[in-house]
C-alpha positions in Angstrom: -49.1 -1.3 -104.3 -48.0 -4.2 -102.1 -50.3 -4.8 -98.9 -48.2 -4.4 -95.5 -50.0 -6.1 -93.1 -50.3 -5.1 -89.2 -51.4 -8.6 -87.2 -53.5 -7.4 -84.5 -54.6 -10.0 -81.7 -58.3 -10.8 -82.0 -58.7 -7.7 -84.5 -58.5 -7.6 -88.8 -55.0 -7.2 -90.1 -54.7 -3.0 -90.7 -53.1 -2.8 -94.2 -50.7 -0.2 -95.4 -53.2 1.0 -98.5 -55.1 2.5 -95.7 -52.6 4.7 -94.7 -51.6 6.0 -97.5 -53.7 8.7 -97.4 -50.8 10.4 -95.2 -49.4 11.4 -98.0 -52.2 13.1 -99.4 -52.6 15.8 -96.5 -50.4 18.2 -97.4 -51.0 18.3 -101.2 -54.7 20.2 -101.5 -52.7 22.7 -99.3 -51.2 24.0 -102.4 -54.5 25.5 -103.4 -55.4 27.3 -100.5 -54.2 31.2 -100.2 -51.0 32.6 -99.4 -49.3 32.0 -96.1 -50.8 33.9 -92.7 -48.3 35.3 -90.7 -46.6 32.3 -87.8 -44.4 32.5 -84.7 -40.6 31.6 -85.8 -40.2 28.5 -84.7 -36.6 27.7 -82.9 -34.9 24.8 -82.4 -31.9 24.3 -79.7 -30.9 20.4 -80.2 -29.8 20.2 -83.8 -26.1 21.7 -83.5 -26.6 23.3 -79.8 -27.3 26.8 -80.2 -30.3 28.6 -81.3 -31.8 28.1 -84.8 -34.7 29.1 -86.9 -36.5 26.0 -87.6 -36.5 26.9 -91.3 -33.0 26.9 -91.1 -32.5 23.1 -89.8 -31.3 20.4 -92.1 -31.8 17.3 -89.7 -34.8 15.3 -89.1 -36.5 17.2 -86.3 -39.5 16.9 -84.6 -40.7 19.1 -81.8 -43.2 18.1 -78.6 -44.9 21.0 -76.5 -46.6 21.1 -73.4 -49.9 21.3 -74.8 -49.0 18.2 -77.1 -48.1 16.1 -74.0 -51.2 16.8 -71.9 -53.1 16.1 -75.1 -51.4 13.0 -75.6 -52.5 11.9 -71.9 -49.5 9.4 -72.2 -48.4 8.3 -68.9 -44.4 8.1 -69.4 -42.2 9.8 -71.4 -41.4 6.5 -73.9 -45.0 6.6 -74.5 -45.3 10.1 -76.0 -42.0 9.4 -77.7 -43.4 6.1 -79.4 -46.1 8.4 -80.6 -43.3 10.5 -82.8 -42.1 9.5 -86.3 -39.3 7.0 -86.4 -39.6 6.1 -82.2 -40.1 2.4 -80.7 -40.1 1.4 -77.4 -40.5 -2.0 -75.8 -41.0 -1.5 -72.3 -41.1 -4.8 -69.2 -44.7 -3.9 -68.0 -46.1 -0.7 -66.6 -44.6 2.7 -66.9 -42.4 2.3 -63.6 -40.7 -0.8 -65.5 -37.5 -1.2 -67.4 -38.2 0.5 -70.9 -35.6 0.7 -74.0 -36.4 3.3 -76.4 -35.7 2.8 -80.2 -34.8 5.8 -82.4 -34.7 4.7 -86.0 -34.3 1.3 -84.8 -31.2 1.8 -83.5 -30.1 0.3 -80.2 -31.5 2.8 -76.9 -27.6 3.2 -75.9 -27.5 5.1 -79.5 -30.0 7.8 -78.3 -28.1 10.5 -76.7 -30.3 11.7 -74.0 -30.3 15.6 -72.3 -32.6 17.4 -69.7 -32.2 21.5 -69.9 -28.5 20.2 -71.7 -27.5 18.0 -68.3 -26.4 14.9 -69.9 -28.0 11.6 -69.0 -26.6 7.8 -69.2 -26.0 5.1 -67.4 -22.4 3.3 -67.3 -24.4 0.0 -66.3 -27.4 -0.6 -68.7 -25.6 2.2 -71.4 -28.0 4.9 -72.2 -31.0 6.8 -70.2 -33.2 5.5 -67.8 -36.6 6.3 -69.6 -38.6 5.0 -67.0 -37.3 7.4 -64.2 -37.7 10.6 -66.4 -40.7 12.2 -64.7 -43.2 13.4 -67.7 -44.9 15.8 -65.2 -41.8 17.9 -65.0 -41.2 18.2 -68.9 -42.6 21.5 -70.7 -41.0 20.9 -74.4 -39.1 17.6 -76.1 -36.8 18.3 -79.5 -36.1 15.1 -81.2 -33.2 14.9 -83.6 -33.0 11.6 -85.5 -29.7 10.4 -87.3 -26.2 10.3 -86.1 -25.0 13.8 -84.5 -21.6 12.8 -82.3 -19.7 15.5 -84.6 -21.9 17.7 -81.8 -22.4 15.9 -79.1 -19.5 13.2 -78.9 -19.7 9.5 -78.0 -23.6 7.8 -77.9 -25.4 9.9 -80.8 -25.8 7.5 -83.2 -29.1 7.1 -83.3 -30.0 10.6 -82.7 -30.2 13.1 -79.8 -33.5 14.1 -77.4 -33.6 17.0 -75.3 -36.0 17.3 -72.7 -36.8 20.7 -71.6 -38.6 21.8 -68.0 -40.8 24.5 -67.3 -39.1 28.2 -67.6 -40.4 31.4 -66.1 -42.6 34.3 -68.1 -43.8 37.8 -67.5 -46.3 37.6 -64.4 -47.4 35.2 -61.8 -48.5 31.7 -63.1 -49.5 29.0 -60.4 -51.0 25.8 -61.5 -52.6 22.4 -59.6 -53.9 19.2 -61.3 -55.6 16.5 -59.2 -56.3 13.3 -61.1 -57.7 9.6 -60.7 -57.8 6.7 -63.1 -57.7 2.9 -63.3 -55.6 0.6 -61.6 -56.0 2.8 -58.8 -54.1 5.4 -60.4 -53.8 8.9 -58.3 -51.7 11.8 -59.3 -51.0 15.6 -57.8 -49.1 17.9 -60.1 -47.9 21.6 -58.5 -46.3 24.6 -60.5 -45.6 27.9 -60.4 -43.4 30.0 -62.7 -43.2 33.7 -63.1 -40.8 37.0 -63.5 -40.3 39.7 -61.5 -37.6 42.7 -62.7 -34.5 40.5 -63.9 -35.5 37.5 -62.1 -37.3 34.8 -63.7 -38.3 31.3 -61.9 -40.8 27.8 -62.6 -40.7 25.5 -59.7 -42.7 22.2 -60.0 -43.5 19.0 -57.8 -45.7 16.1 -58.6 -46.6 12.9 -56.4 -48.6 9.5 -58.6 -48.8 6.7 -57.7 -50.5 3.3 -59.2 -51.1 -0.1 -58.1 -50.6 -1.0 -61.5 -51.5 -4.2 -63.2 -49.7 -8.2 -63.4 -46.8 -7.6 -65.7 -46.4 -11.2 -65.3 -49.7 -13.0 -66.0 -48.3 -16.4 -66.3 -45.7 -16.6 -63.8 -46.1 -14.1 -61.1 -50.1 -13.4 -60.6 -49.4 -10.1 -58.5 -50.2 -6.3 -59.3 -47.1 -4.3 -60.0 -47.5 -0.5 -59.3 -45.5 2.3 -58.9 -45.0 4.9 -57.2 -43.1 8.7 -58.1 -42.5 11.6 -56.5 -40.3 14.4 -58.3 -39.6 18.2 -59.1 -38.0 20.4 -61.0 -36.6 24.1 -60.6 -35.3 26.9 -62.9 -33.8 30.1 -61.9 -32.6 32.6 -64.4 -31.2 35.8 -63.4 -30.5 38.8 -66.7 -27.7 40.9 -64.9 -28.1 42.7 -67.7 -28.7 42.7 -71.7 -26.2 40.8 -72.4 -25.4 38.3 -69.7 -27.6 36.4 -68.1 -27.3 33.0 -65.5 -28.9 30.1 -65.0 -30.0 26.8 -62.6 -31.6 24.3 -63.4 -32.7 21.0 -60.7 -34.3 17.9 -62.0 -35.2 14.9 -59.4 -37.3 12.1 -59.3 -38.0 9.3 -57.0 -39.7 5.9 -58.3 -40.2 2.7 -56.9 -41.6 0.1 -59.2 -43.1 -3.4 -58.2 -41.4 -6.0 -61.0 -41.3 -9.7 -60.7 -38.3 -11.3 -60.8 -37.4 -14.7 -60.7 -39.3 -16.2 -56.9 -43.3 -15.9 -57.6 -45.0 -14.2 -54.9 -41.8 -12.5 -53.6 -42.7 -8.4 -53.3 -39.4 -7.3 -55.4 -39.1 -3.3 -55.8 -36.6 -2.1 -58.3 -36.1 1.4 -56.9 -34.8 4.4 -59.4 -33.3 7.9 -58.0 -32.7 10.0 -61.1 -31.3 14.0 -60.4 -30.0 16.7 -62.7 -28.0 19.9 -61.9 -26.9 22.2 -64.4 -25.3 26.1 -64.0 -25.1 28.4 -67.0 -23.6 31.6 -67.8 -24.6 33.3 -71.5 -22.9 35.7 -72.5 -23.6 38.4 -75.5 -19.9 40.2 -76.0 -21.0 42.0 -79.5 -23.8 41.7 -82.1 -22.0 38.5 -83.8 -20.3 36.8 -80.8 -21.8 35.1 -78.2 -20.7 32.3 -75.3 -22.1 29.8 -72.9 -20.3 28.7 -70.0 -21.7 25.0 -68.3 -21.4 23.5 -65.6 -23.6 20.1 -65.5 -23.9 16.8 -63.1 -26.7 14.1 -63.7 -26.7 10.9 -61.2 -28.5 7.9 -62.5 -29.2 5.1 -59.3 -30.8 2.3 -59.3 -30.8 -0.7 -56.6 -33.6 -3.9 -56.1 -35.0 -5.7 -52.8 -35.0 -7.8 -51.7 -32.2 -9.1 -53.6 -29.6 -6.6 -53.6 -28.1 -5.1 -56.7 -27.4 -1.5 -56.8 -25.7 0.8 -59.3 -24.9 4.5 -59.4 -23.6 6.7 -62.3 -22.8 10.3 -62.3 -21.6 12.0 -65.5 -20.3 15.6 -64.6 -19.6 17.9 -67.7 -18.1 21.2 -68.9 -18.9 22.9 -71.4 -17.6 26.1 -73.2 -19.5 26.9 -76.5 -19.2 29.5 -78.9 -20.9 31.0 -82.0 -20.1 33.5 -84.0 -22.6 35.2 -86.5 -22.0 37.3 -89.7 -25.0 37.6 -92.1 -25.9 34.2 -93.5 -23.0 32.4 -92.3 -22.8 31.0 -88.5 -20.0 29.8 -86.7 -19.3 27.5 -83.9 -16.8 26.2 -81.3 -17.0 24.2 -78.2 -14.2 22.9 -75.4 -16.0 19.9 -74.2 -15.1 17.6 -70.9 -17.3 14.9 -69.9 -16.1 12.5 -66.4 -18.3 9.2 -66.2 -18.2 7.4 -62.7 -19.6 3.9 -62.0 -19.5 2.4 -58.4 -20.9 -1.3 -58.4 -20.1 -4.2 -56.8 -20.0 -6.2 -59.7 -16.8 -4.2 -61.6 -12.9 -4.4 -60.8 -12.2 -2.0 -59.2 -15.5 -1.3 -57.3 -15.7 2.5 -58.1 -14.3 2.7 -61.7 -14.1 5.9 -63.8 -13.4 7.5 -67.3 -12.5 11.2 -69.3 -13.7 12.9 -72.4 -12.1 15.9 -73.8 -13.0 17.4 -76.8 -12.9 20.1 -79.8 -16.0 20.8 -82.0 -16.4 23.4 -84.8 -19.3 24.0 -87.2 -19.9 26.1 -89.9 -23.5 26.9 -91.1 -24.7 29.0 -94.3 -28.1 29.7 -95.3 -29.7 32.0 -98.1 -32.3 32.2 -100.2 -32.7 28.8 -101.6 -29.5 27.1 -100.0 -28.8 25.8 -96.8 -25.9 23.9 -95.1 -24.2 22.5 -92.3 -21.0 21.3 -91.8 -19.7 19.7 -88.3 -16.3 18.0 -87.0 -15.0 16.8 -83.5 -12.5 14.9 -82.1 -12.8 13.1 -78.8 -9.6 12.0 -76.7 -10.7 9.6 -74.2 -8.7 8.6 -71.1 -9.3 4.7 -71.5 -9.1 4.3 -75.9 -7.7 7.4 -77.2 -8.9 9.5 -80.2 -11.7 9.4 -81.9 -13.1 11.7 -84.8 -16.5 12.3 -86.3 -18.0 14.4 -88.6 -21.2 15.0 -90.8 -22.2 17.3 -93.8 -26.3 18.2 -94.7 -27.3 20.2 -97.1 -31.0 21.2 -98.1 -32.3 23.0 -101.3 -35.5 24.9 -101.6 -36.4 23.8 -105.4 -40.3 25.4 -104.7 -41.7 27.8 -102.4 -42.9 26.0 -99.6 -40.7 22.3 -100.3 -36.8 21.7 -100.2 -34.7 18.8 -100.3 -32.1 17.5 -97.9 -29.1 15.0 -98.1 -26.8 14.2 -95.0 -24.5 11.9 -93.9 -22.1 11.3 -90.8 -20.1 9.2 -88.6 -20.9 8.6 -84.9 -19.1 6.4 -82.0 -20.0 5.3 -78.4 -17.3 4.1 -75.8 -18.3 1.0 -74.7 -19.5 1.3 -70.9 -17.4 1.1 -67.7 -19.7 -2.0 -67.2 -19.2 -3.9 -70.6 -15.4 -3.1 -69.9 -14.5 -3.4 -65.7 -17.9 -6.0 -64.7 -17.9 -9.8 -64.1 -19.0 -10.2 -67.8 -16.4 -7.1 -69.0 -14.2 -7.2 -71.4 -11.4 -4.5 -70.8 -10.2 -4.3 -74.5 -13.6 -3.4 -76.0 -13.4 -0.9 -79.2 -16.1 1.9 -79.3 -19.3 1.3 -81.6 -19.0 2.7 -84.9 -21.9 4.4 -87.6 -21.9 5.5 -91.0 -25.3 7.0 -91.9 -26.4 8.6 -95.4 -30.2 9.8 -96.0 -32.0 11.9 -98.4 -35.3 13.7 -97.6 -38.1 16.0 -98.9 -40.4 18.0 -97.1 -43.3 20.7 -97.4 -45.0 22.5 -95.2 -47.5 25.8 -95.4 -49.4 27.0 -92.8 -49.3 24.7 -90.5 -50.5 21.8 -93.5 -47.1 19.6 -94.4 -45.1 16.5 -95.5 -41.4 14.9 -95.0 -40.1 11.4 -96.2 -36.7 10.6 -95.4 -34.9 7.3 -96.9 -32.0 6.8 -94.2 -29.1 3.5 -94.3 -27.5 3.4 -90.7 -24.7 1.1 -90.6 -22.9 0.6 -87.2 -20.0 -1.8 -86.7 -18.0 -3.1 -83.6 -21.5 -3.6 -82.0 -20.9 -4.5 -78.5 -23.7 -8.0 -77.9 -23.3 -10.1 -74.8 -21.8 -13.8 -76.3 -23.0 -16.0 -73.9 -21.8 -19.8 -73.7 -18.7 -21.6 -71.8 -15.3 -19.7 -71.5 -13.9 -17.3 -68.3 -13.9 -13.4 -69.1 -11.4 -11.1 -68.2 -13.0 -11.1 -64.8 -15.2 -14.1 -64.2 -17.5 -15.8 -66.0 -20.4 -15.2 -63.1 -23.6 -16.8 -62.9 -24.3 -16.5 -66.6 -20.8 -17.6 -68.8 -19.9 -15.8 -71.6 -18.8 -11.8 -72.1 -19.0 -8.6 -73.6 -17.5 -8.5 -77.3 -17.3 -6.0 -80.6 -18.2 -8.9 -82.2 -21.2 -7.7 -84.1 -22.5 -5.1 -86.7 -25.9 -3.7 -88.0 -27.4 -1.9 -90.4 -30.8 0.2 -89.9 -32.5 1.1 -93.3 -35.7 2.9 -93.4 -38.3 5.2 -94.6 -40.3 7.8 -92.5 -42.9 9.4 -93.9 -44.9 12.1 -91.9 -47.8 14.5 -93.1 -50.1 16.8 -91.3 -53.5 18.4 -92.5 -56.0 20.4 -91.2 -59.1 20.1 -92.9 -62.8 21.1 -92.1 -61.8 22.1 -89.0 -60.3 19.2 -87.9 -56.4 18.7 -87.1 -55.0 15.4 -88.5 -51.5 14.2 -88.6 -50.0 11.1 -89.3 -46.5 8.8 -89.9 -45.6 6.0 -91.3 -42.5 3.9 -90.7 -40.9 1.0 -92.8 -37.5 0.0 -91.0 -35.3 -3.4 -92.0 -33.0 -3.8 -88.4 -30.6 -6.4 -89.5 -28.1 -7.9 -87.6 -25.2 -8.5 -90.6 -23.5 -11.0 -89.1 -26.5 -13.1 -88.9 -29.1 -11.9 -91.3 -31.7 -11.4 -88.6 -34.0 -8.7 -87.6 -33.3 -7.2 -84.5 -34.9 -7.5 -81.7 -38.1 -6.2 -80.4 -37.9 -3.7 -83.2 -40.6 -3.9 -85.6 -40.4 -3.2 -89.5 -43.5 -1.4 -90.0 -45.4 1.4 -87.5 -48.0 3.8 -87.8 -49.4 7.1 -86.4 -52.7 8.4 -87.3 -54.2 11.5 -85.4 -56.9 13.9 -85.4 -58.3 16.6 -82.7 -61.0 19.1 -83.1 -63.3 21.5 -81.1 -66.9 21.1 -80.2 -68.9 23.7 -78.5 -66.3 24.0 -75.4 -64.9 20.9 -76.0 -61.6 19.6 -77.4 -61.7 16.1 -78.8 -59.3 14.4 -80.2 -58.6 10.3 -80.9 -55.1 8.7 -81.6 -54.3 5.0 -83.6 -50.9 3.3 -83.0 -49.9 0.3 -85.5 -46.9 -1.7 -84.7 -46.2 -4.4 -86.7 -44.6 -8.1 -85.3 -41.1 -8.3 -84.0 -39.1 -10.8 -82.4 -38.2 -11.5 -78.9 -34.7 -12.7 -79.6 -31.6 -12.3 -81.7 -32.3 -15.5 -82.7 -35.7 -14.4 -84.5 -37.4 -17.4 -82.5 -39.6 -15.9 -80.1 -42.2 -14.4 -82.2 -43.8 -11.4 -80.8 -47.7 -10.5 -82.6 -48.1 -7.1 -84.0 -51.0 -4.6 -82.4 -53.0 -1.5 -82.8 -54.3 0.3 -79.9 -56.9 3.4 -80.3 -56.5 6.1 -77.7 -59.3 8.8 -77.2 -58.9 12.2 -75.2 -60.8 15.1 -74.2 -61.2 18.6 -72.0 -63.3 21.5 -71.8 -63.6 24.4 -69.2 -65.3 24.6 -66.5 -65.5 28.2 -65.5 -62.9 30.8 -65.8 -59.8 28.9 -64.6 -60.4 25.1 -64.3 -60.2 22.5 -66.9 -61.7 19.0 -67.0 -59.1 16.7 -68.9 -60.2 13.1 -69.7 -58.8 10.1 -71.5 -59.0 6.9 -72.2 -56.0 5.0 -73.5 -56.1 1.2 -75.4 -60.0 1.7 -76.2 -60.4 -1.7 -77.5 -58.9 -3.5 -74.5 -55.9 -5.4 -76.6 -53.5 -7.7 -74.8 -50.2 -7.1 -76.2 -46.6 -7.7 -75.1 -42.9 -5.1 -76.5 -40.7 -8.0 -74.4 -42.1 -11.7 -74.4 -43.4 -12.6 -71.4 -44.8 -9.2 -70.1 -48.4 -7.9 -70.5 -48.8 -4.0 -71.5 -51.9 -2.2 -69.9 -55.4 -3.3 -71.3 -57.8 -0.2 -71.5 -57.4 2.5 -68.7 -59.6 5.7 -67.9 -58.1 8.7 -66.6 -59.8 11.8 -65.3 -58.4 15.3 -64.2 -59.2 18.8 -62.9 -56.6 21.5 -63.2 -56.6 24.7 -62.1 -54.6 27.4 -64.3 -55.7 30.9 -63.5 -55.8 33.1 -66.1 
């Protein structure tokens, strides 16, 4: 077997041999005795209604609570970068501008949803990772390859849907207090119960940092953060078949970042809010609806220099699914209205309609599963716009199946790209083709996937910089936004978990080629090999667990001059009670102190200690 090496500053190269033993894990399961009873396992994301996991073709992986406070990551990106196939490269701390890379794809390709409120930005394209608050998020599903023929224009990548606390049976109040380095402080509230037909979670949570120099060599000044957000959900069964819904997501941040005067005090302040009404509705055994009503606003403004940009995407949705023994089908009316005010587009306060028509048709029995989807989108601005995609999965064994998809996905460019300074009215939506073929087992809880993916997207939008007046200026930095590039993401994702001796262990391994076809480069900041291993165990009263990232080198640039070094970084967590209804949760994250940079030019965090007391009654 060829070596893969991981460069690691100041540390041996890790080499891919070594982590081949992922794909051992799930093999000596074979041997062990027949399956325990489990929980049935659902899934939402994957074609927007409820499905047994079992019964899911895509690539899926799922993120808990329990997985997340394990994690002790400190943004979303970061627990995300810890799942198969995820990539981030963020400008500092976890208040700073962060791009999130799902199969290598660009983070505009990543269709983002919180409690099915649709998130996006018609300035930078795509979600703002860093002002999604992690303390509000009880559950994450990631879906990776395209899935517009649900979900319309930006899937291409994927979909993620981010999921907030929901009421139970009985009265559950929580509080964590915690402290850490860099002067780190954070105060998490919650409380979520039922009572008769009324079920409600309310959360709030204050941290705040004074971070570290994101800039070492040209700004030496700490940049910190500070958040403040909550969340709400109010459900109310009228009866058993109908049942409504709110949800409330909002989150304050303001984020030191250095811009381009050293010593200046800049603050790049985000306001991110989500509001979402739903109506379910059981008419018969086979035929169900959901009625939506969903806003998300997406702000973001800078001082002392002034810029400032605000998006609200407001959508309506009326699904419907229809079940009769193995087969399921589905049917969804669709509008989505994007908004952009900023000072920097013609007119000032520019806006955009989606309408669309999706059906789907799923079948599984016995050994055979499938999924067929189609949509069309009719935009105000370009016009039509149809996708579609076909999986099918096979159970040749008890216990392993195989899987083969493949689909077409679009994005509209962004009122930004098209109505800015730099705009270019005419630009064509961004076009994918992907194909991939998997495998996967799993038994009691032990398992293993690989999936070999090709992702090929054309008209991609870039920025072509250089001499030359755009439709509306050329601005401070010449040049335009153009369809005057295309890609192709190929890659294998292998993923295996095991537990063994009592210990839990779970690993991934990632080899991507991101290749920009009309220059033959890689893309940037995107690396062609990563690496998960993980294992967590119990001692006495104590739950430890340790964590080892491997990211291979990328490059800065398109034009694959800026060289940035690959890295590994061990993480290391722990918690045990303390008494009846406290916990003691501790963690230390980048153990071995490495300097390391996702975008030339910024430092990441060296190591950092946290340390927290929560207090969940029983």
């Amino acid at each position: 077997m060829t070596n893969v090496s991981f460069g690691v500053p100041g540390k041996a190269p890790f080499s891919a041999v070594s982590l081949a033993v992922l794909a051992s894990f799930s093999l000596s399961a074979q041997a062990q005795s027949a399956d325990a009873p489990m929980l049935r396992e659902t899934v939402v994301t994957a074609i927007r209604v409820e499905q047994p996991l079992t019964d899911v073709v895509a690539d899926v992986s799922i993120i808990d609570r329990a997985a997340i406070e394990r994690s002790g990551a400190a943004g979303l990106a970061d627990v995300l970068a810890r799942v198969p196939g995820v990539a981030l490269a963020r400008n500092g701390g976890p208040g700073a501008t962060t791009s999130v890379f799902l199969r290598g794809a660009e983070s505009r390709f990543t269709a983002v949803y919180v409690d099915g409120v649709r998130l996006d930005s018609q300035s930078t394209g795509g979600a703002s990772w860093n002002a999604i608050p992690l303390s509000q998020v009880e559950r994450i599903e990631v879906v990776r390859g395209p899935a517009a023929a649900v979900y319309g224009s930006d899937a291409l990548g994927g979909v993620i849907q981010i999921f907030t606390r929901k009421g139970s049976a009985g009265f559950s109040p929580s509080v964590e207090v915690g402290v850490g380095s860099q002067g780190t402080r954070k105060l998490d509230l919650a409380l979520s119960g039922k009572q008769g037909s009324v079920d409600y979670a309310i959360g709030l949570a204050r941290e705040r940092s004074k971070g570290f120099n994101a800039q070492p060599t040209a700004n030496p000044d700490k940049d910190g953060y500070e958040s403040t957000s909550g969340s709400a959900r109010l459900g109310l069964q009228i009866n058993r078949a109908h049942r409504l819904e709110a949800t409330l997501l909002a989150n304050h941040l303001d984020a030191q970042y250095d811009a381009f005067t050293p010593g200046r005090d800049d603050h790049a302040k985000s306001g991110l809010q989500t509001a979402g009404l739903n109506w379910s509705a059981q008419w018969t055994d086979a035929y169900s609806t959901r009625v939506s009503i969903n806003q998300s606003t997406d702000r973001y403004r800078t001082a002392p220099s002034v810029y400032e940009t605000e998006t609200h995407v407001t959508s309506y949705l009326w699904q419907n699914e229809w079940r009769q023994g193995a087969h399921l089908f589905t049917g969804a009316l669709e509008r989505r209205e994007d908004e952009l005010e900023n000072a920097s587009t013609t007119p000032k306060v520019s806006e955009r309609s989606q309408n669309a028509l999706a059906l789907g048709y799923g079948y599984s029995v016995g050994q055979h599963t499938l999924q067929l989807n189609v949509r069309h989108d009719d935009d105000s601005e370009f016009g039509g716009k149809s996708t579609g995609s076909a999986a099918y999965a096979y159970a040749f064994q008890p216990n392993w199946r195989v899987t083969a998809s493949a689909g077409t996905a679009f994005r509209a460019p962004t009122l930004f790209q098209r109505f800015s300074t730099y705009g270019t009215p005419s630009l064509q939506p961004e076009l994918g083709r992907n194909v991939e073929l998997g495998v996967k087992y799993e038994r009691q809880g032990d398992g293993f996937g690989a999936v070999l993916y090709r992702n090929k997207v054309s008209n991609l939008i870039k920025y072509v910089s250089g001499p030359g007046a755009c439709a509306n200026g050329a601005g401070s930095f010449p040049g335009c936004y153009g369809n005057t590039a295309s890609a192709q993401y190929t890659g294998l994702t292998l993923s295996a978990s095991k537990r063994l001796d009592g210990v839990n262990l779970s690993g991934s391994l990632d080899f991507l080629q991101p290749e920009d076809l009309s220059t033959g480069k890689q893309l940037a900041r995107r690396a062609k090999r990563m690496a998960t291993l993980a294992a967590d165990t119990r001692v006495a009263d104590w739950q430890l667990g340790a964590e080892l990232q491997l990211v291979g080198a990328r490059y800065d640039d398109a034009a694959n001059t800026n060289r940035l070094r690959g890295y590994g970084l061990l993480n290391l967590h722990a918690s045990t009670p303390l008494g009846k209804d406290w916990t003691l949760l501790g963690r230390v994250d980048n153990l071995g102190d490495v300097a390391y940079q996702t975008a030339r030019g910024y430092a990441m965090a060296g190591r950092t200690v946290y340390l927290g007391l929560k207090w969940m009654p029983n």
